[in-house]
C-alpha positions in Angstrom: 184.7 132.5 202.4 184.1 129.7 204.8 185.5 128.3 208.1 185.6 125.0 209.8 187.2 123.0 211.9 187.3 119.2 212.1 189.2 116.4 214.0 192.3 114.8 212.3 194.1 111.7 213.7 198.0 111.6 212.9 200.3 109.1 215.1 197.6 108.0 216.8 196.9 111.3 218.2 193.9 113.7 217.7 194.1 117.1 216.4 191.7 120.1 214.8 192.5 120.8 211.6 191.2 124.6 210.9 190.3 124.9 206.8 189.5 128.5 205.2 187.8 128.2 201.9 186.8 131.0 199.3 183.5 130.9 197.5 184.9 127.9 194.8 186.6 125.8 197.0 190.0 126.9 196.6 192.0 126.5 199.9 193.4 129.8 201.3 194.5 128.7 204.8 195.4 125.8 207.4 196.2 125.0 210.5 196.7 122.2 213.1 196.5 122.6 216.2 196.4 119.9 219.7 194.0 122.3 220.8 190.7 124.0 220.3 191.2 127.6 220.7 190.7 131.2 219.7 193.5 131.8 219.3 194.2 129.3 216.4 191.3 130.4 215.1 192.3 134.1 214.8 195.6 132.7 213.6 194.2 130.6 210.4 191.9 134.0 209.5 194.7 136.0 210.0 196.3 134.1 207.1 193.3 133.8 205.2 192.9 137.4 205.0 197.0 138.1 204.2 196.4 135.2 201.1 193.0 137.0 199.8 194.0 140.6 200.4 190.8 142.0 200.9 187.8 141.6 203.3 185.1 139.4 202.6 181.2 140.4 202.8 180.2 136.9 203.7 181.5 134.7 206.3 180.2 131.0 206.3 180.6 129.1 210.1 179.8 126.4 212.1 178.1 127.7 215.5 181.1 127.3 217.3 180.9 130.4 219.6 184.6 131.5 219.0 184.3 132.1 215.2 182.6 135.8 215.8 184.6 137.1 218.2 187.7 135.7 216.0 186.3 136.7 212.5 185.7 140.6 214.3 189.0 140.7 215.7 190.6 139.9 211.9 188.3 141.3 209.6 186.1 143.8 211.4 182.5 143.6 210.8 181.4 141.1 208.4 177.7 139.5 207.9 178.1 136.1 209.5 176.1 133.2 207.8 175.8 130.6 210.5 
């Protein structure tokens, strides 16, 4: 599984798009958000994790320092790959 988060413009406004990916590119989750936050982040996992069903063993992240504490809360421990 792998989360990101990247800017998206829409009506000449800026936004983070949050994108949750399993292991062959199939999207599991989404979100937009005006903000960058933790809690968005723990939101989109959240329904990551309700869509797959199960717990991954492998995370994949950027080194946004948010994603551990938010991948903990959701999924417990998990091997992070940063």
């Amino acid at each position: 599984m792998a989360a990101d988060e990247m800017w998206l413009k829409a009506k000449k406004r800026w936004f983070y798009l949050y994108v949750v990916i399993d292991s062959n590119n199939n999207l599991l989750a989404l979100r937009i958000s005006e903000n960058r936050s933790r809690q968005v982040a723990i939101a989109v996992l959240k329904k990551a994790r309700w869509i797959v069903g199960f717990i991954p063993s492998i995370i994949v992240t950027d080194e946004w320092n948010a994603y551990p504490r938010s991948i903990s809360k959701v999924f417990g421990r998990v091997r992070l790959n940063m």
